[in-house]
C-alpha angles and dihedrals in degrees: 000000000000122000118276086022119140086238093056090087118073103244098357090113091057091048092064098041087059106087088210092074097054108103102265091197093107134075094236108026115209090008137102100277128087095189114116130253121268114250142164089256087038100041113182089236101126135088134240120269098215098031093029086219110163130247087023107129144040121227085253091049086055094039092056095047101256136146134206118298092254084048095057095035091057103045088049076058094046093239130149114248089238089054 
């Protein structure tokens, strides 16, 4: 392969074929949303900041500024949250 490829890396290929090294931190891995998984320790028991919904966010979510996954979708669409 080229220089600067994925491939160019012995293994490096397998390794990212493999889903347990995708950062299982999200909620939806490899999807649309950036919001954090909910856990034990990161529970999903906050509201959103711009709808104010219930049970939205996680205290990482917070922590990090987000807002809920509509919210989000809706202001990348330039729509306003009572759309």
């Amino acid at each position: 392969m080229g220089k600067g490829t994925v491939n160019d890396y012995e293994g490096e290929e397998d390794f990212w074929d493999d889903e347990e090294n995708w950062d299982s931190d999200f909620a939806d891995p490899g999807g649309n949303s950036a919001l954090r998984a909910a856990t034990p320790s990161n529970p999903r028991n906050l509201p959103c900041p711009s709808c104010g919904q219930a049970n939205r966010l996680t205290p990482k979510d917070r922590d990090l500024g987000y807002q809920c996954d509509s919210c989000a979708d809706k202001a990348e669409r330039g729509l306003a949250w009572d759309d």
